[in-house]
C-alpha positions in Angstrom: 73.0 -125.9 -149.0 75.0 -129.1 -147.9 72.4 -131.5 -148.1 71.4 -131.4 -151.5 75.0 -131.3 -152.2 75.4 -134.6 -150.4 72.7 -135.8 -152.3 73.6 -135.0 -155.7 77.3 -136.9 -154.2 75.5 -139.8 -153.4 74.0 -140.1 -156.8 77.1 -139.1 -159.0 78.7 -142.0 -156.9 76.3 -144.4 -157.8 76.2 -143.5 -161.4 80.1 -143.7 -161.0 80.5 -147.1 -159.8 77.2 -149.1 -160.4 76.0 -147.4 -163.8 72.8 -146.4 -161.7 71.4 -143.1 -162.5 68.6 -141.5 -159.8 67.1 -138.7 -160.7 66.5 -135.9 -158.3 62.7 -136.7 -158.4 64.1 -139.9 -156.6 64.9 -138.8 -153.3 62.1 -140.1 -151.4 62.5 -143.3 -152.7 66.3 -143.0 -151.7 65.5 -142.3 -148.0 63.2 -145.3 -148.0 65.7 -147.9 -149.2 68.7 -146.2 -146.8 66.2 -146.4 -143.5 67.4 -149.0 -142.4 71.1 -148.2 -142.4 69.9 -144.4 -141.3 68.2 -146.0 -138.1 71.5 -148.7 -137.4 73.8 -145.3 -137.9 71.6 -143.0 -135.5 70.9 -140.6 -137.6 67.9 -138.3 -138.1 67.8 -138.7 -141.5 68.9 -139.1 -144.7 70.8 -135.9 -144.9 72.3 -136.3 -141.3 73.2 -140.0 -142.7 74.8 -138.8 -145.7 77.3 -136.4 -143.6 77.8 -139.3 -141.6 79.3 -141.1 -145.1 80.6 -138.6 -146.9 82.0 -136.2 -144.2 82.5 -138.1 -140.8 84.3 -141.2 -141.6 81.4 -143.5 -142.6 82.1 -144.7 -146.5 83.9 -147.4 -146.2 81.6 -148.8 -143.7 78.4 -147.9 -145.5 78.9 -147.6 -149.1 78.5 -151.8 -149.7 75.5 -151.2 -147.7 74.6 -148.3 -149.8 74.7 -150.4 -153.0 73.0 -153.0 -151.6 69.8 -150.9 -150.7 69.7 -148.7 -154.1 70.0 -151.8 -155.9 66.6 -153.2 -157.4 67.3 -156.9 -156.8 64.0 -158.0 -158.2 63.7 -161.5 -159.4 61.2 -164.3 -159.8 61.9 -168.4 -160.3 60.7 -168.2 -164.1 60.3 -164.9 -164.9 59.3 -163.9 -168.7 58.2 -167.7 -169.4 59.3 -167.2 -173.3 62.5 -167.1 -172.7 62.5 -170.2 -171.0 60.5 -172.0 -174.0 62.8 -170.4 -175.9 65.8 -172.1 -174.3 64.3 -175.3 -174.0 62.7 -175.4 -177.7 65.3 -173.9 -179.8 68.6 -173.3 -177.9 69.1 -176.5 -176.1 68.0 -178.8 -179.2 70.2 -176.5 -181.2 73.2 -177.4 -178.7 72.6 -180.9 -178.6 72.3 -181.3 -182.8 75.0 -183.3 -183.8 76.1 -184.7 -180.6 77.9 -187.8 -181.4 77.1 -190.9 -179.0 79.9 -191.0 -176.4 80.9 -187.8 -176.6 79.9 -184.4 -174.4 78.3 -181.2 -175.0 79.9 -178.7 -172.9 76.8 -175.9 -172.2 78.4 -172.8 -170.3 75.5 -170.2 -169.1 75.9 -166.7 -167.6 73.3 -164.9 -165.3 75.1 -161.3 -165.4 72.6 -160.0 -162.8 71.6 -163.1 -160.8 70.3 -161.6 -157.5 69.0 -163.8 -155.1 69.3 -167.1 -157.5 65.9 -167.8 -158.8 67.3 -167.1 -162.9 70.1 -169.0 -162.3 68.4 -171.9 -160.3 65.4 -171.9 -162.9 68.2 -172.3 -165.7 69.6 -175.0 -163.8 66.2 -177.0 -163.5 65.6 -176.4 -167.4 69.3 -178.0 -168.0 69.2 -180.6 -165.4 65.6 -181.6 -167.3 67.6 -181.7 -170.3 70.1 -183.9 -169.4 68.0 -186.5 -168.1 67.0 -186.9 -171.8 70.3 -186.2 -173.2 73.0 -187.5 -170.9 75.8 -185.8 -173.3 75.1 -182.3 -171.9 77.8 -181.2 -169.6 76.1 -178.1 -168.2 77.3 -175.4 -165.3 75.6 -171.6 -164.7 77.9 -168.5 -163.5 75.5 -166.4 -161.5 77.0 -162.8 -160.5 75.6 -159.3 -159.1 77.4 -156.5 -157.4 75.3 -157.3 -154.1 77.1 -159.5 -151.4 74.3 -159.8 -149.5 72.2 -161.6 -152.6 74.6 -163.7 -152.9 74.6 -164.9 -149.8 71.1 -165.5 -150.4 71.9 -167.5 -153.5 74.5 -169.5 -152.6 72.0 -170.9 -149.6 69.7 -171.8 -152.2 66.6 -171.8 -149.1 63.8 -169.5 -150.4 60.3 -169.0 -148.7 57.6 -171.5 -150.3 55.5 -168.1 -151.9 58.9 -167.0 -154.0 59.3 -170.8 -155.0 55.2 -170.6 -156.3 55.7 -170.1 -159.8 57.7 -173.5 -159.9 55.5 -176.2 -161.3 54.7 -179.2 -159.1 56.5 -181.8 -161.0 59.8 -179.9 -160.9 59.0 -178.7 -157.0 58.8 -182.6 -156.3 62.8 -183.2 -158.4 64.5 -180.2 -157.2 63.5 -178.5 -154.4 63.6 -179.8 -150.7 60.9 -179.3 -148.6 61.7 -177.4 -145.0 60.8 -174.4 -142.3 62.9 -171.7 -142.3 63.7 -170.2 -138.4 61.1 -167.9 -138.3 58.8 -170.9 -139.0 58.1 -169.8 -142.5 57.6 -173.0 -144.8 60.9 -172.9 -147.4 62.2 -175.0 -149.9 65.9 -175.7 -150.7 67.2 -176.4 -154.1 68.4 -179.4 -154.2 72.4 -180.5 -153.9 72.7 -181.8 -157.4 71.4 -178.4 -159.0 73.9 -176.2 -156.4 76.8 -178.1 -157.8 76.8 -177.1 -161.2 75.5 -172.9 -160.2 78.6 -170.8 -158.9 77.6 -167.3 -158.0 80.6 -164.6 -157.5 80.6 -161.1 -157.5 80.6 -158.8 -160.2 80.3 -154.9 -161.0 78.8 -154.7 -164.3 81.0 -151.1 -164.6 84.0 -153.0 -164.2 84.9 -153.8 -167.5 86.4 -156.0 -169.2 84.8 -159.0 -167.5 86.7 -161.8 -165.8 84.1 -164.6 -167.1 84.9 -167.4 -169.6 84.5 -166.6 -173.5 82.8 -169.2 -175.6 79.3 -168.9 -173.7 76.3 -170.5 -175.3 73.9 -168.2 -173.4 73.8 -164.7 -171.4 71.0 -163.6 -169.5 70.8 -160.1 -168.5 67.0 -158.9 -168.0 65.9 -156.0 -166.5 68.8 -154.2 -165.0 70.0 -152.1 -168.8 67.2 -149.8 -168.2 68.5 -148.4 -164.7 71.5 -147.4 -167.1 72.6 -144.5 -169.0 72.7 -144.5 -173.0 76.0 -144.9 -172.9 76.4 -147.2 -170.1 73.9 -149.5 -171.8 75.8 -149.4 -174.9 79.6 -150.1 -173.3 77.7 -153.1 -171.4 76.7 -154.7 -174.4 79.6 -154.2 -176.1 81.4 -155.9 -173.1 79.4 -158.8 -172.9 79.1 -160.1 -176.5 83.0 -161.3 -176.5 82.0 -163.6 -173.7 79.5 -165.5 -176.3 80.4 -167.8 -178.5 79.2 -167.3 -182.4 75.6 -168.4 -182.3 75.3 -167.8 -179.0 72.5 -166.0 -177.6 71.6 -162.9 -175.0 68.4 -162.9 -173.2 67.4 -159.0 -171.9 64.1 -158.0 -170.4 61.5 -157.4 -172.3 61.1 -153.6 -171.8 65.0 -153.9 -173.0 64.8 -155.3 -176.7 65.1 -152.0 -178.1 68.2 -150.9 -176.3 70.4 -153.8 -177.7 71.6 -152.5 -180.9 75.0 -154.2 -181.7 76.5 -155.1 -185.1 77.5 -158.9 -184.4 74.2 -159.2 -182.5 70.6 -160.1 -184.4 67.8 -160.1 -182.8 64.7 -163.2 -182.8 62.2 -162.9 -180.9 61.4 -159.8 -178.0 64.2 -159.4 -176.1 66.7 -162.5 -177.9 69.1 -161.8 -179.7 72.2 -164.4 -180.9 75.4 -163.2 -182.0 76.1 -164.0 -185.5 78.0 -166.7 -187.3 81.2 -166.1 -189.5 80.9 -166.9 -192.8 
């Protein structure tokens, strides 16, 4: 039959050019995510929207769309707390050590899968809390993710006051502006001086190699590896530890520790891992 046909398309393409695999058992959860382009398109349903893309002129339209809705996108202002400690106990005094008066330490972080911005700004407001108390640290963040439409949300930088909860007070009050969004929803803003030093761009994880800087001092790439094959999880690792610098560390999720498994990497605590030194 044609639609299962279509079906089976659409998921072979999204393997293809996203590294995202959907079972067949997934289908419902597919027509859930695609409603709303299913209901702009005027289609009957997810079948009679897949024709529609794949056999009556609708791909180039709909497939950005299409990426957008099958991607996860789920992120949280500091998610997995440890990794934060981490970076602020051991990777940030471990940057700084040896820092001669007068001089700067350039800090170059990479959120590989930044979504909507909260990683990327909870980074920043760990760095810029840093550099009050060390003025040497030269610090800027490169958030990507395939999505446009995340972006966008990231490079506004206005989130809804619930998403901007698990912020603590104290750094609520430094870096985020209070304000009310147009539905009326009570937002906050991050604030100019964190936006700055956080460039977002757009990235396909597939679409290797990468055209980020080498010489990173951290990666974070949490909880996207598992919506990847084996191999695909393997070839992204292998693609991303070039871009750190020796010693420099990767940060996955923490249902993710066990699929790193790279010779120059070595792991420390769940789910970090820094790339070895020379000798």
């Amino acid at each position: 039959m044609a639609e299962p046909a279509l079906r089976r398309r659409l998921r072979d393409m999204l393997l293809e050019t996203t590294g995202i695999k959907i079972p067949d058992s997934k289908t419902p959860m597919m027509e859930s995510r695609l409603r709303r382009r299913i209901t702009h398109c005027g289609a009957s349903g997810l079948d009679d929207y897949l024709a529609y893309v794949f056999q009556g002129g609708g791909l180039s339209e709909e497939w950005p769309h299409v990426v957008d809705a099958m991607t996860t996108n789920k992120t949280d202002f500091f998610r997995e707390p440890a990794h934060f400690d981490m970076m602020a106990h051991r990777v940030l005094p471990e940057a700084l050590a040896g820092t001669r008066p007068g001089t700067h330490r350039r800090f170059r972080l990479w959120s590989a899968a930044a979504s909507t911005g909260a990683e990327a700004y909870s980074l920043a407001m760990l760095l810029a809390e840093a550099a009050l108390a060390a003025p040497q640290l030269d610090w800027a963040i490169l958030g990507t993710d395939i999505s446009p439409s995340v972006l966008a949300k990231a490079r506004r930088a206005i989130y809804p006051v619930a998403e901007l909860a698990p912020v603590s007070p104290p750094r609520r009050a430094r870096f985020v502006m209070s304000g009310t969004c147009p539905d009326g929803q009570a937002s906050g803003r991050i604030v100019p001086e964190l936006r700055r030093r956080v460039r977002f761009a757009e990235l396909n994880l597939m679409e290797m190699p990468y055209p980020v800087d080498t010489e990173l001092d951290a990666i974070f790439l949490r909880n996207v590896l598992i919506y990847f094959t084996p191999d695909t999880q393997a070839a992204v690792i292998a693609a991303l530890v070039p871009h750190l610098r020796q010693g420099g560390y990767l940060f996955v999720g923490h249902a993710e520790s066990m699929v790193v498994d790279h010779p120059e990497l070595v792991q420390l605590a769940p789910a970090a891992f820094v790339k070895r030194r020379r000798n």
